[in-house]
N, C-alpha and C positions, 0 to 999 in steps of 0.2 A: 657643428661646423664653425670655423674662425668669418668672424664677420669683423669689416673697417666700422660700421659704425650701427651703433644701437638702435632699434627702433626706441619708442615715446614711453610703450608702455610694455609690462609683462607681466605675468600672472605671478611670477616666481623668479626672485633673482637669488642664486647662491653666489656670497662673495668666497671665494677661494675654491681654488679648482685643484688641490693636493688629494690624499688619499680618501679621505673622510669625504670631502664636498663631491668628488668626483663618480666614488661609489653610490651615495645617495645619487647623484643626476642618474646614473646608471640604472640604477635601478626604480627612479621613478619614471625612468624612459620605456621600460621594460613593462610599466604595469598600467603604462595607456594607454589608450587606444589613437589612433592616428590623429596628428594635432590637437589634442584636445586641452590640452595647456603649453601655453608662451613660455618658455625659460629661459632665462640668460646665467652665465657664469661669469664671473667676473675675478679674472687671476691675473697675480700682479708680476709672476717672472714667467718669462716663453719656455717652453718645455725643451729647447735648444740652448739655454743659459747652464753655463756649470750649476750644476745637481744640488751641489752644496749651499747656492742662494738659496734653494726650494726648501725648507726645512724639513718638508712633509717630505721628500725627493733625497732627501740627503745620504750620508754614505751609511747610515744603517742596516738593519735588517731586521725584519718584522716577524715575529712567532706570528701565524696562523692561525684560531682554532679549528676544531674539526665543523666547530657548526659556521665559522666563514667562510670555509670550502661550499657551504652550503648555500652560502650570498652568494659569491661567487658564481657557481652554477644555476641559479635564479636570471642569473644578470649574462647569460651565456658567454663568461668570460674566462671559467677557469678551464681550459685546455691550452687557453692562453699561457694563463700564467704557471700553469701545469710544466709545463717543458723545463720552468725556471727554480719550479722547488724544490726543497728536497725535504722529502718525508718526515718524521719522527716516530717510530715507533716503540722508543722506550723514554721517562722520562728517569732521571736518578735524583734523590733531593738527597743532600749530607749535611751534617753541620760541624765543617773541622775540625778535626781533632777531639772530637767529640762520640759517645757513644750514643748508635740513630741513624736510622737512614731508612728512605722509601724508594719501592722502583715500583714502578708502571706503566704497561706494557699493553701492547693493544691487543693481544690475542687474550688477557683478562676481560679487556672492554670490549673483545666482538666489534672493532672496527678496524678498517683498513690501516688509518692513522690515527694518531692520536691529536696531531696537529703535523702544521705544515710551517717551512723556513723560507721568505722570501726576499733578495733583499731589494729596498724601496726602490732603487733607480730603475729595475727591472718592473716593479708594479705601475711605477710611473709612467715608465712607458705605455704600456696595456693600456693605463687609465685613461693619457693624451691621445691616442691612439682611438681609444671608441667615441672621446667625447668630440674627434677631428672629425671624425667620419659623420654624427649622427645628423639628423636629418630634423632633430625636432628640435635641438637645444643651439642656442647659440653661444659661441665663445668670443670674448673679447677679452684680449692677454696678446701684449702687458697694459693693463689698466691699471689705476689706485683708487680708493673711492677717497674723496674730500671730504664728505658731509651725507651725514643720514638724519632724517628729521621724520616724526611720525605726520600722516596726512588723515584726513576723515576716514581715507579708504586704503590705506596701508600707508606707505612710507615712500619718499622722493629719497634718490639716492643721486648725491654729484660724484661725476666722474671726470678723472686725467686721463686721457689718451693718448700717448703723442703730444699733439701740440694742441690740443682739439680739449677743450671744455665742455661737457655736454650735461645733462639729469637725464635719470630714468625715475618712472614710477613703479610701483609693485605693488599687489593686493598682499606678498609676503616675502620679507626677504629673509634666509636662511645664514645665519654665522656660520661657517667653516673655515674661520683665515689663523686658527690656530691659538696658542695659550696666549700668544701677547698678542690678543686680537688690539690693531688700533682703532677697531670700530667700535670694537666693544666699550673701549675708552672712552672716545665721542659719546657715547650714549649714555655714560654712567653706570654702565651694570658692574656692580663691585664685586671682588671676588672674594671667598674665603682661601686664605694661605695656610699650609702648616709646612715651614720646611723642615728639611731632614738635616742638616746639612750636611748633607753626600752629596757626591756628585756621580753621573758615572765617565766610566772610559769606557769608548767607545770603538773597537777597530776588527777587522777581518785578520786572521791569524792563521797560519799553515803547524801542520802536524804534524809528529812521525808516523803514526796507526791514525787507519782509516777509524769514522767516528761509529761504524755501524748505524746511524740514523737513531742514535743514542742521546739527547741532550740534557746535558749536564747541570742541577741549580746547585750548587754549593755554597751554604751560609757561613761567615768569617764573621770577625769582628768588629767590620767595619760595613758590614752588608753584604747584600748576596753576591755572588760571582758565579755568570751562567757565559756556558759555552755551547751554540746551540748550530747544528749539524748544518752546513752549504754544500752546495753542489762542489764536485771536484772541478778544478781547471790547469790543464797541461798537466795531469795526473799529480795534483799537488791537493791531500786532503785538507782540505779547508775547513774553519767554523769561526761562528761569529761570536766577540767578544765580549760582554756588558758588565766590565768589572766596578762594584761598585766602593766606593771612595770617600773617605774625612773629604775637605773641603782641604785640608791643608795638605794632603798626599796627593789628592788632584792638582794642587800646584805646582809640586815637587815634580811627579811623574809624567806631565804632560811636557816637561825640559830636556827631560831623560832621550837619550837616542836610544835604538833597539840593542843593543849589546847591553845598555845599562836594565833598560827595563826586561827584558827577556827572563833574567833569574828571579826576579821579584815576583813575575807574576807565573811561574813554575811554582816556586815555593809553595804560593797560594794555592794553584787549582792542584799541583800534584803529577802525578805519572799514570794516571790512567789512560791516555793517549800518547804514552812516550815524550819525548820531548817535543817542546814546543819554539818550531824553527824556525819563525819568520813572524813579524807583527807589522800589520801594514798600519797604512797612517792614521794616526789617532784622533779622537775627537771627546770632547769634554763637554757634559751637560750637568749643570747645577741640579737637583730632583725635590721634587716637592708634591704636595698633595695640595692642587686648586681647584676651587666647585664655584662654579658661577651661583649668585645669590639668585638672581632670575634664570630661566630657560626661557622663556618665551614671555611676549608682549606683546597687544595687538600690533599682527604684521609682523610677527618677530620669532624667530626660533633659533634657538644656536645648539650646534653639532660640534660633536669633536672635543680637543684640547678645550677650544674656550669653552666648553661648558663644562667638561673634568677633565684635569689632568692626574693623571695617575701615578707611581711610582711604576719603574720599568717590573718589578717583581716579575714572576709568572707569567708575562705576554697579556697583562688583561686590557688596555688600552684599546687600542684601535676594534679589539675583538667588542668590547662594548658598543664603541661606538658605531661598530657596524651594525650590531643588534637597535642603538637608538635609530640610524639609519632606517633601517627596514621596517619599527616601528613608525614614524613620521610620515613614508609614503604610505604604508594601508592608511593612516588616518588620512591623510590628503586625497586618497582616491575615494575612502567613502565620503569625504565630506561632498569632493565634486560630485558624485552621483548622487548625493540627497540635495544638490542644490545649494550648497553653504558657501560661505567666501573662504578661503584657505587661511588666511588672516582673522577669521573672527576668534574670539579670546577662548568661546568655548571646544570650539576644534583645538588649538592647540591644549589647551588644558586637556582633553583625550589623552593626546600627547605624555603628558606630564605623567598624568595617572597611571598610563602604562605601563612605562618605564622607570614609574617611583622604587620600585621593588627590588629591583635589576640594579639600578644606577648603586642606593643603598648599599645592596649586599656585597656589588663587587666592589665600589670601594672600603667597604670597610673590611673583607676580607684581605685584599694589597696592604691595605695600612698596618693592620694587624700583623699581619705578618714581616713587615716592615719593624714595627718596633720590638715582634718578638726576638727574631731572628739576628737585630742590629744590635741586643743588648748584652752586657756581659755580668749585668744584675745575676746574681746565684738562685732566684726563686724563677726567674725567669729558662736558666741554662738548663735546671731541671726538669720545668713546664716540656720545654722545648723537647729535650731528650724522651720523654715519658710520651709526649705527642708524637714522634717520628717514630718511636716503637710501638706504640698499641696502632696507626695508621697501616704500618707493614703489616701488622697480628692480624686484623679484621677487617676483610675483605670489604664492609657494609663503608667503615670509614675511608678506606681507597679510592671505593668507586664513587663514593661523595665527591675528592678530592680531584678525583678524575671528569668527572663530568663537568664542577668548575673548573678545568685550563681547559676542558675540552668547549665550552660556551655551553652546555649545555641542560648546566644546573637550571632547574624550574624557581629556585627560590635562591 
């Protein structure tokens, strides 16, 4: 519920209330029992501000996997967000002009979906929407926080509100305010970088042929280019854009109006959907691979971008972090039921350990694929080609491939 002003103390303060911080509330809302921890959220744009302030909100759209559908329905929200997505039931990978190619299909995988297409202003709402309603968390937004400092017993957080200067205390505050966390700055937690320098383009786009709930990854030589199925609207087939980009072609093309850019990115994805008639407004993201050197500190745990940021590849982002999400609250709730402070070092380290495996393997599988897929090296184009054909050949390596986008790899 929106509150004007903060109580002294909380058990739990998440700074940022976008897709990641808000899922976590969600779902630690869902696995306690009535009152039994304090939360507050603290987000810095009102859920009534043009979309594009909210980064996490912004004009995007978010692959799904099939095991977040699974968060999701934990956290009794996906029929919510159910009305707003639109399916996948095939994936297609190629690599231009290239010989190679994999499809995967859910009636391989024995599931309904393979994954789901949502775009974020639509999750955003769902998400501001349970967190307006709940009964147990409080919201304060738009707030900023000024100053975080560690305390014997977690951490004092200052806050902007309005005109109103206030501190809170916390036995533990959670990071979720995204990859340029400014808190995370204040505190010093350094990041490791590796950029790519790509960028992506970012825009909704209309179609001749409907997408069949088909999405498209298409690897170029300049990175991948996915086109990934949305709902129709005014009977106009839709899909979402993530073509990725030199750094100097993203400067070029982000100048370009739709008549200029319209052939350039046909050329690229091709005629498997017909022509491609319309390109709504664009949006440009630099891409890089960031891993915070810490995750957690007494009092301290960070979610989300600021703890990894990913390459858009495959959809694996948020589907991580929703996985680190759901990790954090079981440890939070066993730790309250054994008695422990939610902020002590060895609770969070649970934390760590859990999701050491996970965090690992999916980044290093985005990245990999990132540098195989973006190079035009000749041991590599081969690699690449011999990889997309023995993947189709051998069922054992698809369903591998599959259960990674599906979230559902064990390792």
């Amino acid at each position: 519920m929106q509150i004007s002003k903060p109580d002294k103390f909380y058990d739990l303060v998440v700074v940022g209330g976008g897709m990641v911080g808000a899922s976590f509330c969600c779902a630690l809302e869902e696995a306690l029992s009535e009152n039994s921890l304090s939360i507050l959220v603290i987000e810095a744009i009102p859920p009534n501000a043009n979309s594009v302030k909210q980064s996490s909100f912004d004009a995007r759209s978010t692959a799904l996997s099939f095991g977040a559908r699974k968060f999701f329905e934990g956290v009794d929200l996906w029929q919510a967000l159910g009305e707003a997505v639109s399916a996948i039931h095939e994936i297609q990978v190629s690599d231009r002009g290239r010989l190679g190619s994999v499809e995967i299909n859910r009636d391989e995988q024995s599931v309904e979906a393979l994954g789901y297409v949502v775009e974020n202003k639509r999750l955003g709402q769902v998400l501001n929407s349970r967190l307006n309603e709940s009964k147990k968390i409080n919201l304060l937004c738009p707030a900023l926080v000024s100053s975080v400092e560690a305390t014997e017993k977690g951490m004092k957080i200052g806050l902007n509100h309005g005109d109103t200067e206030t501190s809170v205390d916390a036995s533990l505050v959670v990071l979720a305010d995204g990859g340029k966390s400014p808190v995370c700055k204040q505190l010093g937690i350094a990041q490791s970088i590796e950029r790519y320098d790509q960028h992506a383009l970012i825009a909704n786009i209309v179609l001749e042929k409907p997408h069949r709930h088909i999405a498209y990854e298409r690897f170029t030589d300049t990175g991948p280019l996915a086109v990934l199925p949305l709902q129709s609207i005014d009977g106009k087939n839709r899909g979402s854009l993530v073509w990725t980009l030199s750094a100097e072609q993203a400067a070029e093309y982000r100048e370009l109006n739709e008549e200029e850019l319209l052939p350039l990115l046909q050329e690229r994805f091709g005629y498997k959907l017909g022509e491609i008639l319309e390109i709504g407004e664009t949006f440009v993201y630099p891409l890089s691979l960031s891993i915070a050197k810490e995750q957690v500190r007494p009092g301290l745990a960070l979610l989300g971008n600021v703890a990894h940021t990913l390459h858009p590849v495959a959809g694996q982002g948020l589907n991580l972090a929703l996985r680190d999400a759901r990790a954090l609250v079981d440890v939070l709730v066993s730790a309250k039921e054994r008695g422990l402070g939610l902020g002590e070092m060895n609770v969070l380290l649970e934390y760590v350990a859990r999701q050491e495996v996970d965090q690992a393997t999916t980044t290093q599988f985005t990245h990999n694929i990132t540098k195989l897929f973006s190079s035009n090296n000749e041991a590599k184009v081969w690699l690449r080609k011999f990889g997309l054909v023995a993947i189709e050949l051998m069922p054992t390596l698809r369903r591998g491939l599959a259960e990674r986008l599906m979230g559902l790899s064990k390792s």
